[in-house]
C-alpha positions in Angstrom: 0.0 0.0 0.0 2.7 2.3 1.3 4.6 1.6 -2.5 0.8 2.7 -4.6 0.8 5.8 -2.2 4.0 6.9 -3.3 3.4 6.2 -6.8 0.0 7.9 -6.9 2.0 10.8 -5.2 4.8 10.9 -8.1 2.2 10.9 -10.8 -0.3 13.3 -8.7 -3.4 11.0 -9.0 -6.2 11.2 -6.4 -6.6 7.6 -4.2 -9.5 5.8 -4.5 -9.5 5.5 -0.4 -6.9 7.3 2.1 -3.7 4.6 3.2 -5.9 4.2 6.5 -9.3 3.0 5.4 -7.4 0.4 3.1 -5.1 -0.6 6.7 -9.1 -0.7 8.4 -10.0 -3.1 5.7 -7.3 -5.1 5.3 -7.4 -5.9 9.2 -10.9 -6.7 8.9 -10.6 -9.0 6.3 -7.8 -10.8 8.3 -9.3 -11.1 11.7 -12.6 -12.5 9.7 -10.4 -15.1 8.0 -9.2 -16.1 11.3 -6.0 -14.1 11.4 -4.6 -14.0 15.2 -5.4 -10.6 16.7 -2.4 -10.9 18.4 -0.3 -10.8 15.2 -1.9 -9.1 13.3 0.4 -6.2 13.4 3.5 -7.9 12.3 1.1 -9.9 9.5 0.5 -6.4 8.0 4.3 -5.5 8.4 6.6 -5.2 5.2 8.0 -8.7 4.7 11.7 -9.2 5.8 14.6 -10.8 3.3 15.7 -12.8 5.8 12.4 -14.5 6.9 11.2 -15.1 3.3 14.6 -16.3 2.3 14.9 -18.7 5.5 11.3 -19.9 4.8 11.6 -20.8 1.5 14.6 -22.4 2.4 13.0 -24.8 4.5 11.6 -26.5 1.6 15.1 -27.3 -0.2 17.9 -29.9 1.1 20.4 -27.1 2.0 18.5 -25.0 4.5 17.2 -21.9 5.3 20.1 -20.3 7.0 22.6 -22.0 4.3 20.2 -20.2 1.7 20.5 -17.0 2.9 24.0 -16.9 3.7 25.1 -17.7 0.2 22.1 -15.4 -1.0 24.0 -12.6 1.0 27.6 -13.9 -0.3 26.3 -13.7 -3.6 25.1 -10.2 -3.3 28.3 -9.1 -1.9 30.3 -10.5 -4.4 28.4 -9.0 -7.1 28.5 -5.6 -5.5 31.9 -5.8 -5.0 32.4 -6.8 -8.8 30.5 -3.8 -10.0 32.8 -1.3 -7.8 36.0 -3.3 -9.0 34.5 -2.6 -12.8 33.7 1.2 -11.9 29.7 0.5 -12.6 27.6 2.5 -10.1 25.4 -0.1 -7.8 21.8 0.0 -8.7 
């Protein structure tokens, strides 16, 4: 939601509803599909790398943890080959 905001904002287009009336539905709809009040804050919070990474992981031989480590080893080796070739990291 936070991402359409800000493009609606670059491209000056009126929302259809205000950030907080689609926050107020999207709760609603979660607590009536059985969503845990209790978690329902950090079910509406922006995914984290790590989390996703480690539990997609779990489904492959080599691990979570082992998956996100040589995700992160391969991300700094890359970065590190653009600054050795002069190419500005995107």
């Amino acid at each position: 939601m936070k991402d359409s905001t800000k493009l609606r904002s670059r491209f000056k287009a009126e929302p259809v509803r205000d950030e907080e009336s689609q926050l107020a539905e999207v709760r609603r709809l979660a607590l009536a599909a059985g969503a845990p009040a209790a978690t329902l804050k950090s079910f509406l919070a922006a995914p984290q790398y790590t989390k996703i990474v480690e539990e997609g992981g779990e489904h492959v031989e080599l691990g979570g943890e082992l998956i996100d480590l040589l995700g992160r080893l391969q991300f700094a080796r890359s970065r590190r080959h653009q600054r050795n070739l002069g190419v500005a990291a995107v």
